[in-house]
DSSP file (Angstrom, degrees, kcal/mol; ACC not computed):
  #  RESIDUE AA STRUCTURE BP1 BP2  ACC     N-H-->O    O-->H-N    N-H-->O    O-->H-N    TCO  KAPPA ALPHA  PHI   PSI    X-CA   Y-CA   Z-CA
    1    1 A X              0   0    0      0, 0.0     2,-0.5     0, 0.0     3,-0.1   0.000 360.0 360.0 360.0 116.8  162.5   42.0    3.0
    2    2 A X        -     0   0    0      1,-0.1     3,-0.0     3,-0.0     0, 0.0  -0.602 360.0-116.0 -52.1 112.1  160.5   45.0    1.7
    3    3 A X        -     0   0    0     -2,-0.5     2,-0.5     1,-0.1    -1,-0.1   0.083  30.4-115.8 -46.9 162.1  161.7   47.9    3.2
    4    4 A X        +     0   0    0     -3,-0.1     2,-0.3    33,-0.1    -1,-0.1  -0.955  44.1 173.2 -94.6 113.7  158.6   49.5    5.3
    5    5 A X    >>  -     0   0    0     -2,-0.5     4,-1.3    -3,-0.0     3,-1.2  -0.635  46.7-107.7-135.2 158.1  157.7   53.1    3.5
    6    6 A X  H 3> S+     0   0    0      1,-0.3     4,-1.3    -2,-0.3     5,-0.3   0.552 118.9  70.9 -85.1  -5.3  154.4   55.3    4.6
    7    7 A X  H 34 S+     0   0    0      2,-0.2    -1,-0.3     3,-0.1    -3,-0.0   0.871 100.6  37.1 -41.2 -55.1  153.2   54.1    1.5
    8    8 A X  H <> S+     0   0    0     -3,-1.2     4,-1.0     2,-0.2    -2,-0.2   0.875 114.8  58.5 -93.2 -68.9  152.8   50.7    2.7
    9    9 A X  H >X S+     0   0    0     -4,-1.3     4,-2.3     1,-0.3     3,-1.7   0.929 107.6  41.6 -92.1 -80.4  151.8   52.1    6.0
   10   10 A X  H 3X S+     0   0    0     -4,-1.3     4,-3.2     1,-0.2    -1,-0.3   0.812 109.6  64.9 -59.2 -19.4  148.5   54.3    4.7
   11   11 A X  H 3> S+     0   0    0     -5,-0.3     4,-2.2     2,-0.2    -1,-0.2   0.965 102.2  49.2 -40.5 -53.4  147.6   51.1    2.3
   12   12 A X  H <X S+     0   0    0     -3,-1.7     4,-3.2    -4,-1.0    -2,-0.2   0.876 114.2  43.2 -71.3 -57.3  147.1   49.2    5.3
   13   13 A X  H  < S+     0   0    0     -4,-2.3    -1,-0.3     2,-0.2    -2,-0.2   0.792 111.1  50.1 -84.9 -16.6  144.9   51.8    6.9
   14   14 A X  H >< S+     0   0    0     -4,-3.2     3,-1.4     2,-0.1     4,-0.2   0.986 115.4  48.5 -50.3 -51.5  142.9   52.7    4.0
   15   15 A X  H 3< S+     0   0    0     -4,-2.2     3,-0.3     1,-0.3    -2,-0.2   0.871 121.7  31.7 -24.3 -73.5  142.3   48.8    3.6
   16   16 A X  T 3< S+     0   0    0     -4,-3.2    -1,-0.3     1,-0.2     6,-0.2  -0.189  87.6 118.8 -90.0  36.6  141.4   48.1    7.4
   17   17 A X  S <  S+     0   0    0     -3,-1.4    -1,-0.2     1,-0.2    -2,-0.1   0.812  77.8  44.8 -61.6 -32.5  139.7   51.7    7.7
   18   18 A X  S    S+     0   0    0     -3,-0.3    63,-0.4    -4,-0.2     2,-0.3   0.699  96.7  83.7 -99.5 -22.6  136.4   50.1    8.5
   19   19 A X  S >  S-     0   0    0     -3,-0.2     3,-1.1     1,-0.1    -3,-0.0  -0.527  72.2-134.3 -98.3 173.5  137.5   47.4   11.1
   20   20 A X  T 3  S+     0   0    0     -2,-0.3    -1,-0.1     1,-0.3    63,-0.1   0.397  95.4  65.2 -83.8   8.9  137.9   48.4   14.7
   21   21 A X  T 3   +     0   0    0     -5,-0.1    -1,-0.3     2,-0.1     2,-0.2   0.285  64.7 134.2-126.9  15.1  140.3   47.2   15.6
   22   22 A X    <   +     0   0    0     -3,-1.1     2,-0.3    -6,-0.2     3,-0.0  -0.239  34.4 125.0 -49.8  99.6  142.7   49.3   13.3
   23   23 A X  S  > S-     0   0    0     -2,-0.2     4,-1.6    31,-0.0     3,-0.4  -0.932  73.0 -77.0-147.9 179.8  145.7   50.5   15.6
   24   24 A X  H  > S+     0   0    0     -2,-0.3     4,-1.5     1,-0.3    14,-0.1   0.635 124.0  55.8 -51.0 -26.7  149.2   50.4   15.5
   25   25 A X  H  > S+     0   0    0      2,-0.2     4,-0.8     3,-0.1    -1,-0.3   0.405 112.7  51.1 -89.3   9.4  149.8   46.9   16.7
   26   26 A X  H  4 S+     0   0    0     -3,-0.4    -2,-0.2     2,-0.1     4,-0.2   0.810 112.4  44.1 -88.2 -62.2  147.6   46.0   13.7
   27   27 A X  H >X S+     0   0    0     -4,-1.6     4,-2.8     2,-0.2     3,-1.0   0.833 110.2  50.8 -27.7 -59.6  149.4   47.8   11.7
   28   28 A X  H 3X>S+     0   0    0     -4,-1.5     4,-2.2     1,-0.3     5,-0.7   0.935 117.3  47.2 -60.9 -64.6  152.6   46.7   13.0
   29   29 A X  H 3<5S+     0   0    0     -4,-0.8    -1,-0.3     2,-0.2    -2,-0.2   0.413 104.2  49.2 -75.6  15.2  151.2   43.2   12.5
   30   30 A X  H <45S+     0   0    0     -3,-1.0    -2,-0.2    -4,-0.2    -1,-0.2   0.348 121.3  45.1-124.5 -18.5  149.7   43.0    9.1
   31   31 A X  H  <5S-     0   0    0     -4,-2.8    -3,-0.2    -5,-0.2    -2,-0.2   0.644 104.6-130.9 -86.4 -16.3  153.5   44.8    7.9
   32   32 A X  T  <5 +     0   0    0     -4,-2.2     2,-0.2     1,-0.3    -3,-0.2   0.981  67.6 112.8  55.3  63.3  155.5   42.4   10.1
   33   33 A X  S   <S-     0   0    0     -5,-0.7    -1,-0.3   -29,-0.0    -2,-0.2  -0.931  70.9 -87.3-179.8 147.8  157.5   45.1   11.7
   34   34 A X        -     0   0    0     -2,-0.2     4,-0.5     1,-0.1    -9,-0.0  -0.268  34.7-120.0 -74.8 171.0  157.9   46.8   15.6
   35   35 A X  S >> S+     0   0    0      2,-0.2     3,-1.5     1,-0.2     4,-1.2   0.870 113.6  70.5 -66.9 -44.4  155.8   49.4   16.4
   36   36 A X  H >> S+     0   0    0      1,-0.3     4,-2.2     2,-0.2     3,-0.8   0.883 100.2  59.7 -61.2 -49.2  159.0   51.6   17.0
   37   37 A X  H 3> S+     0   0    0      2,-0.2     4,-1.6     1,-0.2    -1,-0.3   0.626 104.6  36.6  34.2 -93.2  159.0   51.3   13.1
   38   38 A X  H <> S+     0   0    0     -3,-1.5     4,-0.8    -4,-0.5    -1,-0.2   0.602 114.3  55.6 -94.1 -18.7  156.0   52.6   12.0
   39   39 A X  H <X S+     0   0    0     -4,-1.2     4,-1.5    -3,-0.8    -2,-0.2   0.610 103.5  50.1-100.0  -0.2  155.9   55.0   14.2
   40   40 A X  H  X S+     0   0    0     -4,-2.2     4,-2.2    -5,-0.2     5,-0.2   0.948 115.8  51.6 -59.2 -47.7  159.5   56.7   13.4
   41   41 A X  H  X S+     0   0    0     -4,-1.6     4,-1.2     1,-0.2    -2,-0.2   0.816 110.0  45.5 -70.3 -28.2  158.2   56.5    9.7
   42   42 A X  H  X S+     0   0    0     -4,-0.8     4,-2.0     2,-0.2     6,-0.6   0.817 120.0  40.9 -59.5 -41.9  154.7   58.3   10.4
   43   43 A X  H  X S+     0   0    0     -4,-1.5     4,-1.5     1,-0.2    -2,-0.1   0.834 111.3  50.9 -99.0  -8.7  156.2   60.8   12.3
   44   44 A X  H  < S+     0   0    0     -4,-2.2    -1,-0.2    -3,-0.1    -2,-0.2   0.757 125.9  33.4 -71.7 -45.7  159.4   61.5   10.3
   45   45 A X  H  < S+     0   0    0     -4,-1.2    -2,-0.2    -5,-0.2    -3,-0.2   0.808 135.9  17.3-100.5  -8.8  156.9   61.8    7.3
   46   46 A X  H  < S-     0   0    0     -4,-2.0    -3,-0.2     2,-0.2    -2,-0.1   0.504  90.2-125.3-119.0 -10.2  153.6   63.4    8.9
   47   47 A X  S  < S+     0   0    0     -4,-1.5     2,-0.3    -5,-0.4    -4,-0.2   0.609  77.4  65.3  57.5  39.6  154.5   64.8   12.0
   48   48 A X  S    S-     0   0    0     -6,-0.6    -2,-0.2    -9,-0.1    -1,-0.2  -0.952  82.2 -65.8-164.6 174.5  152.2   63.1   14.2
   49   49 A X     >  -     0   0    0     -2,-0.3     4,-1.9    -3,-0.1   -10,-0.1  -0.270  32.2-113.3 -69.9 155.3  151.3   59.9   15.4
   50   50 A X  H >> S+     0   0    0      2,-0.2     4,-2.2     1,-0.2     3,-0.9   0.965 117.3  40.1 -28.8 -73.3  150.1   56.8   14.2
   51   51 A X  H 3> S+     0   0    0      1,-0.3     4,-2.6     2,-0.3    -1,-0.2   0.818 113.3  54.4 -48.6 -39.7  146.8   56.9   16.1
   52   52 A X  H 3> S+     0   0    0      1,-0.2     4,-1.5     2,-0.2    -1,-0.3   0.912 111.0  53.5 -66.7 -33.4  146.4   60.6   15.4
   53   53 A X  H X< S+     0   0    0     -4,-1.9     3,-0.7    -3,-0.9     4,-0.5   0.935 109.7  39.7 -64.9 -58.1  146.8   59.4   12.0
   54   54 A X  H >X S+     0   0    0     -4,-2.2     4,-3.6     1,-0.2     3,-2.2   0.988 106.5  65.0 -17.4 -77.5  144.4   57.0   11.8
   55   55 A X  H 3X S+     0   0    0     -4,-2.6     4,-1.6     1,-0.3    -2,-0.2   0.830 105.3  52.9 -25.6 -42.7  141.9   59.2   13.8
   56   56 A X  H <X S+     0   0    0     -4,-1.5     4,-0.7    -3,-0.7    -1,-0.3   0.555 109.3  40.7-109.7   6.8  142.1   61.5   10.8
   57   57 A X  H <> S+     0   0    0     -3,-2.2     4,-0.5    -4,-0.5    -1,-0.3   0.554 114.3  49.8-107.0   6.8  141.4   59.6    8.4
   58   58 A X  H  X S+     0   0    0     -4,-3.6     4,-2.3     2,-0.1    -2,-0.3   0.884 114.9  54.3 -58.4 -44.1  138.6   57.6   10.2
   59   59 A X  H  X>S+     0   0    0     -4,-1.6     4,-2.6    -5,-0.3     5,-0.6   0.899 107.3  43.3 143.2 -88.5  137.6   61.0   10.8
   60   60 A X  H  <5S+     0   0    0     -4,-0.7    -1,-0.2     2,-0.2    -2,-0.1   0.751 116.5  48.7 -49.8 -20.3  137.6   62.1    7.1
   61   61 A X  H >X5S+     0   0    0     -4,-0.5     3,-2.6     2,-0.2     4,-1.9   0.876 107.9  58.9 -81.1 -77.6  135.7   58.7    5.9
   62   62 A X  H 3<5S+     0   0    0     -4,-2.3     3,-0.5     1,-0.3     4,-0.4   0.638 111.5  33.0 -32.3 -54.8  133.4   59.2    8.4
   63   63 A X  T 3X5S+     0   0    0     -4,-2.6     4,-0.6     1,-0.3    -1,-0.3   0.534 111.5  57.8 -87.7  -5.6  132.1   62.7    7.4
   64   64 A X  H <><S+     0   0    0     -3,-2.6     4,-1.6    -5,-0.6    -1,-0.3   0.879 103.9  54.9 -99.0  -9.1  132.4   62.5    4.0
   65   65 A X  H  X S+     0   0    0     -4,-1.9     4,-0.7    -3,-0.5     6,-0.3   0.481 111.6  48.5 -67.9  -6.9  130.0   59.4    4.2
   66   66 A X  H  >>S+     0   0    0     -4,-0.4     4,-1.5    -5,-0.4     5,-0.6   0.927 113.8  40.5 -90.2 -87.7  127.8   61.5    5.9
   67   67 A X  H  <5S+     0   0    0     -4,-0.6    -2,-0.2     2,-0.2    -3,-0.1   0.570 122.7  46.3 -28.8 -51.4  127.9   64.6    3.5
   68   68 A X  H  <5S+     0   0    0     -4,-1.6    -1,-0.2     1,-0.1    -3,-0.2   0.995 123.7  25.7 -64.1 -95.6  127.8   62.3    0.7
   69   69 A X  H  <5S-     0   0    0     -4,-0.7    -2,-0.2     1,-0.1    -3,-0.1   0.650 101.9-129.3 -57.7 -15.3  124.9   59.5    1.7
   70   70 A X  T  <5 +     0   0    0     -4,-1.5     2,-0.3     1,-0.2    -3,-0.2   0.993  62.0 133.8  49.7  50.7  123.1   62.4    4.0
   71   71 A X      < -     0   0    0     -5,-0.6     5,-0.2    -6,-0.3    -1,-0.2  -0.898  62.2 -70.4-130.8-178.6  122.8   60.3    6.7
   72   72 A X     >  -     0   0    0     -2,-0.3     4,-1.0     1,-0.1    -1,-0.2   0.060  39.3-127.5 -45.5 151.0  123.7   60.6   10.8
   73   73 A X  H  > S+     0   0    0      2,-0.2     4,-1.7    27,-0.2     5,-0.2   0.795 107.2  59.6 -47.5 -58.5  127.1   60.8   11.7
   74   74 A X  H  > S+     0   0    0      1,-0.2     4,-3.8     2,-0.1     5,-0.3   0.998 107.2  52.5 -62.5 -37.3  127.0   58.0   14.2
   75   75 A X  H  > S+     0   0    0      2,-0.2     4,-1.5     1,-0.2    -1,-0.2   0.799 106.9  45.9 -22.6 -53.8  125.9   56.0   11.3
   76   76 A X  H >X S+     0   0    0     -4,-1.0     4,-0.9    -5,-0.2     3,-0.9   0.973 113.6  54.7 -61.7 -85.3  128.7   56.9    9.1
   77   77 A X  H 3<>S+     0   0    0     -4,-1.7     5,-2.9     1,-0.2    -2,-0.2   0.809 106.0  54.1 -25.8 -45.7  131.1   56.2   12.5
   78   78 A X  H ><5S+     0   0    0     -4,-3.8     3,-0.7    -5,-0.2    -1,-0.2   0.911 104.4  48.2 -79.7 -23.9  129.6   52.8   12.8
   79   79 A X  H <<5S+     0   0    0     -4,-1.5     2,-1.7    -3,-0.9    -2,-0.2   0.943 114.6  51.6 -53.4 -70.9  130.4   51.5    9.0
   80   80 A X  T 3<5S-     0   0    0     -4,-0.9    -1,-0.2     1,-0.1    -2,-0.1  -0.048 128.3 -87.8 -61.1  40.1  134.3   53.0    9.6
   81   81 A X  T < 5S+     0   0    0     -2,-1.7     2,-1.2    -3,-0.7    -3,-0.1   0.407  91.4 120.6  80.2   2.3  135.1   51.2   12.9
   82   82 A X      < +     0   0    0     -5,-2.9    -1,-0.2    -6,-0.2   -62,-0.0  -0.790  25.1 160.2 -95.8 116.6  133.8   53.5   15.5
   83   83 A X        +     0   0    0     -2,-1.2     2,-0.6   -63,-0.1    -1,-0.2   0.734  55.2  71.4 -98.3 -15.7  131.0   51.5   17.5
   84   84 A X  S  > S-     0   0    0      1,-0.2     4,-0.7    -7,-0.1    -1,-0.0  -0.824  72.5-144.6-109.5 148.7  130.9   53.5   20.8
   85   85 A X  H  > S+     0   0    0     -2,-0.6     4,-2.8     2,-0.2     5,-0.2   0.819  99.9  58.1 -65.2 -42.8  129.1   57.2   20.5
   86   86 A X  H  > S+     0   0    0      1,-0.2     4,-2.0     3,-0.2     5,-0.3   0.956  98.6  53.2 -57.0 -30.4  131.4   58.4   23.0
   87   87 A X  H  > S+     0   0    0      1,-0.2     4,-1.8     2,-0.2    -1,-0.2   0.948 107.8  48.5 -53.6 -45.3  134.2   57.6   21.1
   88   88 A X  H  X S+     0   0    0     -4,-0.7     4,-2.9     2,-0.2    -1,-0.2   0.861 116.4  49.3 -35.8 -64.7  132.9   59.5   18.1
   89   89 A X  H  X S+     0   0    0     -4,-2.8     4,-1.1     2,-0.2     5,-0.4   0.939 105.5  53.7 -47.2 -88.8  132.2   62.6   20.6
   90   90 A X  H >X S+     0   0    0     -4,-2.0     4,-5.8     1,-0.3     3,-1.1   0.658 115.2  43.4 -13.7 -76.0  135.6   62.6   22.4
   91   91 A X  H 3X S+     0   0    0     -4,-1.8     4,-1.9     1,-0.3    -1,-0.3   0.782 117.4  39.4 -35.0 -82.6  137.3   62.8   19.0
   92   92 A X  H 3X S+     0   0    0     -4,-2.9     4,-1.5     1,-0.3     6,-1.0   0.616 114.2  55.2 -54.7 -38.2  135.4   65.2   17.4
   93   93 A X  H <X S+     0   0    0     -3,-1.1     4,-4.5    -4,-1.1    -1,-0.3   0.933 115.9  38.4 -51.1 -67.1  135.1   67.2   20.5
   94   94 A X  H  < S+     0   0    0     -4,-5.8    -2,-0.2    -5,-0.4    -3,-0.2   0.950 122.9  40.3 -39.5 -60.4  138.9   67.4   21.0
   95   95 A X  H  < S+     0   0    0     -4,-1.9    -1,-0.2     1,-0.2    -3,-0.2   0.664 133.1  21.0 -82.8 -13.7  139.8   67.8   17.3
   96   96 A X  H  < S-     0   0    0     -4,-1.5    -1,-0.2     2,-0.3    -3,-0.2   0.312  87.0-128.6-105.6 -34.1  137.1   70.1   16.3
   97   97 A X  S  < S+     0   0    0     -4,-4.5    -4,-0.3    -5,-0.2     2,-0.2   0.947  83.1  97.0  49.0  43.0  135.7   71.9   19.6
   98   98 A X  S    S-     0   0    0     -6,-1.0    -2,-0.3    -9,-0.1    -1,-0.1  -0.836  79.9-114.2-158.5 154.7  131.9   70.7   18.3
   99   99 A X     >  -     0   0    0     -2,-0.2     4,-1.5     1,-0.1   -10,-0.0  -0.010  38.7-106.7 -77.1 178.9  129.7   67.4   19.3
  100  100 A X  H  > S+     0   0    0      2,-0.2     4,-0.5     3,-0.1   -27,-0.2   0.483 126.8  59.8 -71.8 -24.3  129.2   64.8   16.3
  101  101 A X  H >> S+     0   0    0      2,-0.2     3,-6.5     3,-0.1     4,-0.6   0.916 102.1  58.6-111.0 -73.4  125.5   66.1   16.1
  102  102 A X  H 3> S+     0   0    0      1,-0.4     4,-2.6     2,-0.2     5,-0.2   0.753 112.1  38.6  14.2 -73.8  127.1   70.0   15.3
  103  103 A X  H 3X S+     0   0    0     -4,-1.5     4,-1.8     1,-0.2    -1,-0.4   0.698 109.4  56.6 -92.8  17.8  128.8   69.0   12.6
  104  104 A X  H XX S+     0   0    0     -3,-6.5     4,-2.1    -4,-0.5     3,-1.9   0.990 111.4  51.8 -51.5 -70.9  126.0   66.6   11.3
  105  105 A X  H >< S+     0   0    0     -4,-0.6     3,-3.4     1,-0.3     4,-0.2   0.749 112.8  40.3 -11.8-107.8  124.0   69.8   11.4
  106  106 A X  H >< S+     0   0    0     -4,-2.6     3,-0.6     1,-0.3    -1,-0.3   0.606 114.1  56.0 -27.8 -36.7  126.7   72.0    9.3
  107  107 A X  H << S+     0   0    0     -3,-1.9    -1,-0.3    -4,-1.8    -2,-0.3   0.873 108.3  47.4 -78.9 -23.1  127.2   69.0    6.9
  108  108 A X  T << S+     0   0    0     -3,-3.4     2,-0.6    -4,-2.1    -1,-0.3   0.178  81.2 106.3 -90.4  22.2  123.3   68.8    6.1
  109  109 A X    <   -     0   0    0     -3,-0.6     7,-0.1    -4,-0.2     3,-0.1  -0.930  57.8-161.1 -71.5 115.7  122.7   72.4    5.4
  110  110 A X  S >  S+     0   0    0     -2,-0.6     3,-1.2     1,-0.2     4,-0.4   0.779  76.0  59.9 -92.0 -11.3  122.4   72.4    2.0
  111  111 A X  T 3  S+     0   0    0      1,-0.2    -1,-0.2     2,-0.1     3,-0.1   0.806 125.9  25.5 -78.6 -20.2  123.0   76.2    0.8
  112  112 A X  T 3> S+     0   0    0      1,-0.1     4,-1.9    -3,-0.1    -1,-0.2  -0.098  87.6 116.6-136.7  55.2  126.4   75.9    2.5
  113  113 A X  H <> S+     0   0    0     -3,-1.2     4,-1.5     3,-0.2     5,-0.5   0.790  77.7  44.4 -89.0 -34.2  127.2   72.3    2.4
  114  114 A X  H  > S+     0   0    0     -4,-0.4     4,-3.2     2,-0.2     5,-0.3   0.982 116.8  48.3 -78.0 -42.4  130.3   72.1    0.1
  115  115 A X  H  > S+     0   0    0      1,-0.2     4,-3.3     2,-0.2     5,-0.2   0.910 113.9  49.6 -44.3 -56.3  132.0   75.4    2.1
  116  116 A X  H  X S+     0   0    0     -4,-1.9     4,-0.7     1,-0.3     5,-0.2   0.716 113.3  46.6 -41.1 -74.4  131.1   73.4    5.4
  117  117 A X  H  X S+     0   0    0     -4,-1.5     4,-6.9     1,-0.3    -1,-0.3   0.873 111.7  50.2 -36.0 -66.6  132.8   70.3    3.9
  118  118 A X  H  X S+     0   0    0     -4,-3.2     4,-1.0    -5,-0.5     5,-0.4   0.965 105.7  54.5 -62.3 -64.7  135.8   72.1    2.8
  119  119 A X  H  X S+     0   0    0     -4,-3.3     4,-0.7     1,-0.3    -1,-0.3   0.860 111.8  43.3 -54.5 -24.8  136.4   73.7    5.8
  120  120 A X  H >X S+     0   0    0     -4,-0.7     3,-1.0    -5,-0.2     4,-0.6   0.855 107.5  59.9 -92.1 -17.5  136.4   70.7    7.6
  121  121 A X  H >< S+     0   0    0     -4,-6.9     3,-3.5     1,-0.2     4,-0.2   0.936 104.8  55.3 -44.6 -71.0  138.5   68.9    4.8
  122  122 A X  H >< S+     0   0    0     -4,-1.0     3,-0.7     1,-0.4    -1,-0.2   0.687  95.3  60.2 -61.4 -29.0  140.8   71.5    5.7
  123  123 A X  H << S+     0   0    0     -3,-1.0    -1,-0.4    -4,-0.7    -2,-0.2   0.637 106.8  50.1 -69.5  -7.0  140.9   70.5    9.4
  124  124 A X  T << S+     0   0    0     -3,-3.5     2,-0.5    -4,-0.6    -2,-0.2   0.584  75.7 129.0-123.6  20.4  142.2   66.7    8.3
  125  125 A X    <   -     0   0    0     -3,-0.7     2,-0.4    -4,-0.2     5,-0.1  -0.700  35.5-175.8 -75.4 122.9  145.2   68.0    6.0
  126  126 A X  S >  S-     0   0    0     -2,-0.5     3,-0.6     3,-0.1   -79,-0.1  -0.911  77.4 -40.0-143.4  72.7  148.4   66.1    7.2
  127  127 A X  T 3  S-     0   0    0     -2,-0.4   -80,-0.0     1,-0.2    -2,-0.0   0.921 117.6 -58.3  74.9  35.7  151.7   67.4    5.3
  128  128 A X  T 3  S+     0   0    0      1,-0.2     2,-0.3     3,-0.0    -1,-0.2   0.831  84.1 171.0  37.5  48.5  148.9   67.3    2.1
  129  129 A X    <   -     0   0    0     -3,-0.6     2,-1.5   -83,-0.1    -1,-0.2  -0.608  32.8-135.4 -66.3 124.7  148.3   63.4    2.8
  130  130 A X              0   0    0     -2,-0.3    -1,-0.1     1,-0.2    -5,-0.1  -0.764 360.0 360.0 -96.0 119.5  144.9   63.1    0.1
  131  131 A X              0   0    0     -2,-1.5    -1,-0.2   -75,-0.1    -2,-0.0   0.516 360.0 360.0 -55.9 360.0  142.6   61.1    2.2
């Protein structure tokens, strides 16, 4: 049996980033291992949860496929597994304090598009995980 390692663990979610259905019991099955598991090793090495962990790098895909391709946000959100607009919102509301449209806005201004970018790269730094 191959030990289970966060290695293993963020493979999985780079891999499935894009489907929707991406969670910890996903996880959990596609490693063959309990949830309790995967989430002692995420929080022992990242100091947050699975989900939050996900979240931030769906989160980071999302807007740098937006910054990148210069196109909407929800867009972005529907390639990388997010289908409902609320969902997008919630998130971004919570982790951010600004709607999805906000930080479309900040990421398409082009005289200060890389700061913008980098300051929110800096919002999705997890123990200096590179997304």
């Amino acid at each position: 049996m191959i030990p289970i390692t966060t290695d293993r663990i963020i493979e999985v979610i780079r891999d499935e980033i894009c489907n929707p259905e991406l969670n910890l019991n996903f996880i959990c099955y596609k490693l063959q291992c309990s949830d309790k598991t995967i989430f002692r090793r995420v929080k022992e090495d990242f100091k947050t949860t699975p989900s939050q962990l996900i979240e931030c790098i769906r989160l980071f895909k999302i807007f740098k496929y937006t910054y990148d391709h210069k196109c909407s946000v929800f867009e972005s959100a529907r390639i990388y597994g997010l289908v409902k607009r609320d969902s997008l919102h919630k998130i971004t509301k919570r982790r951010f304090n600004k709607t999805p449209c906000e930080i479309e806005y900040e990421l398409a201004i082009v005289e200060n598009r890389k700061s913008n970018f980098h300051d929110y790269h800096k919002g999705f730094l997890i123990k200096n995980l590179l997304l």
